[in-house]
C-alpha positions in Angstrom: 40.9 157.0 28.3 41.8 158.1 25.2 44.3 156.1 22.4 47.0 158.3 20.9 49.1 156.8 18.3 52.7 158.2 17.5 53.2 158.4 13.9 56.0 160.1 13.2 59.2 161.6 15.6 60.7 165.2 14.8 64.6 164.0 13.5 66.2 166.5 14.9 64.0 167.4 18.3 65.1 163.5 19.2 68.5 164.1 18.1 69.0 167.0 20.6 67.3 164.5 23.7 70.0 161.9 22.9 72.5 164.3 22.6 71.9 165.5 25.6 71.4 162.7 27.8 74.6 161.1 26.4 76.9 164.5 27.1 75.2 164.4 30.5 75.4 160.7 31.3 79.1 160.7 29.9 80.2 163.2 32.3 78.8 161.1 35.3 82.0 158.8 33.7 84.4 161.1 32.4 84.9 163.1 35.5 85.6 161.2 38.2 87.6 158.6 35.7 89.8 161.5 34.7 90.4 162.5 38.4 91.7 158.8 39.1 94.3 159.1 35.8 95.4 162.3 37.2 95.7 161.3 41.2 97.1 158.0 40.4 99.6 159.5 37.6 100.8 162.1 40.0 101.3 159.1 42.8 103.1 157.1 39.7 105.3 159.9 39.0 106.1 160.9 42.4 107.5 157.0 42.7 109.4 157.0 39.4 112.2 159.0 41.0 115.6 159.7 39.5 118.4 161.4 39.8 117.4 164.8 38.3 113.6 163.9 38.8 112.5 164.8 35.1 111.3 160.6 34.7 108.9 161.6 37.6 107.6 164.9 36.0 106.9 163.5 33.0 105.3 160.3 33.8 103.1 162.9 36.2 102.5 165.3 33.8 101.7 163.4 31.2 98.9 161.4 33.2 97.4 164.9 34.2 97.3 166.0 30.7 95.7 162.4 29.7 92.9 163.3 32.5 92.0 166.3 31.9 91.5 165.5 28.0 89.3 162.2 28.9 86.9 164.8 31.2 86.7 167.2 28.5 86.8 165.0 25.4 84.7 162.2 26.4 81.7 164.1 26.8 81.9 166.0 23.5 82.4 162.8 21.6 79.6 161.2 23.4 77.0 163.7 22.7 77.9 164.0 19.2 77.8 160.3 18.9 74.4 161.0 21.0 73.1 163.7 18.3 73.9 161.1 15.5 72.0 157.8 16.9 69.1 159.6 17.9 68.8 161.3 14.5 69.0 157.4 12.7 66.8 156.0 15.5 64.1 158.8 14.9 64.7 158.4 10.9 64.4 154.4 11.5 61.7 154.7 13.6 59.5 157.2 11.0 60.4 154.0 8.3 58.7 151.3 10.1 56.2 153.5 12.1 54.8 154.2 8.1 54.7 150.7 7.4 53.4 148.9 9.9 51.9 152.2 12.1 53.2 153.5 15.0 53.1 152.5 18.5 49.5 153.3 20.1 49.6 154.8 23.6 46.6 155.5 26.3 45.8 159.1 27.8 44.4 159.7 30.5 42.8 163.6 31.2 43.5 164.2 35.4 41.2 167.2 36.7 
């Protein structure tokens, strides 16, 4: 076995993994959250009936814009937010990791 010890993380390589992961995991979210607004919108507004039936398009309409702006916009603001905590965490990380070392992990070479 041998002992590796990680000194020091590339700023910018760890910014892209978070960035990433977050624009991936957010659309796990976004998607099927925005599809609710929009089905449940079009349901509201289908119910909100008046005379001329404008109150009903507009409530409707309305809740399908909202959806389709959470499934698009929530994913680029999470991956940006993503691309910014990774790069602190990796610059924090580099700051302790030269005080007190860094964290010490065991290899093992398979054949």
């Amino acid at each position: 076995m041998n002992k590796l010890k990680i000194r020091k993380l590339g700023i910018l390589s760890v910014a892209k993994i978070y960035a990433v992961m977050m624009l991936v995991m957010s659309l796990l979210f976004s998607i099927p959250y925005g599809l609710i607004i929009i089905i449940f919108s079009l349901i509201g507004g289908a119910g909100a009936g008046s005379q001329d039936g404008l109150a009903g398009l507009a409530v409707g309409g309305t809740g399908v814009v909202f959806g389709i702006v959470v499934m698009i916009a929530l994913p680029i603001i999470y991956g940006i937010l993503g691309f910014v905590m990774g790069a602190l965490s990796a610059l924090v990380y580099n700051i302790f990791a030269g005080m007190v070392g860094g964290i010490e992990i065991e290899v093992e070479n398979v054949v």
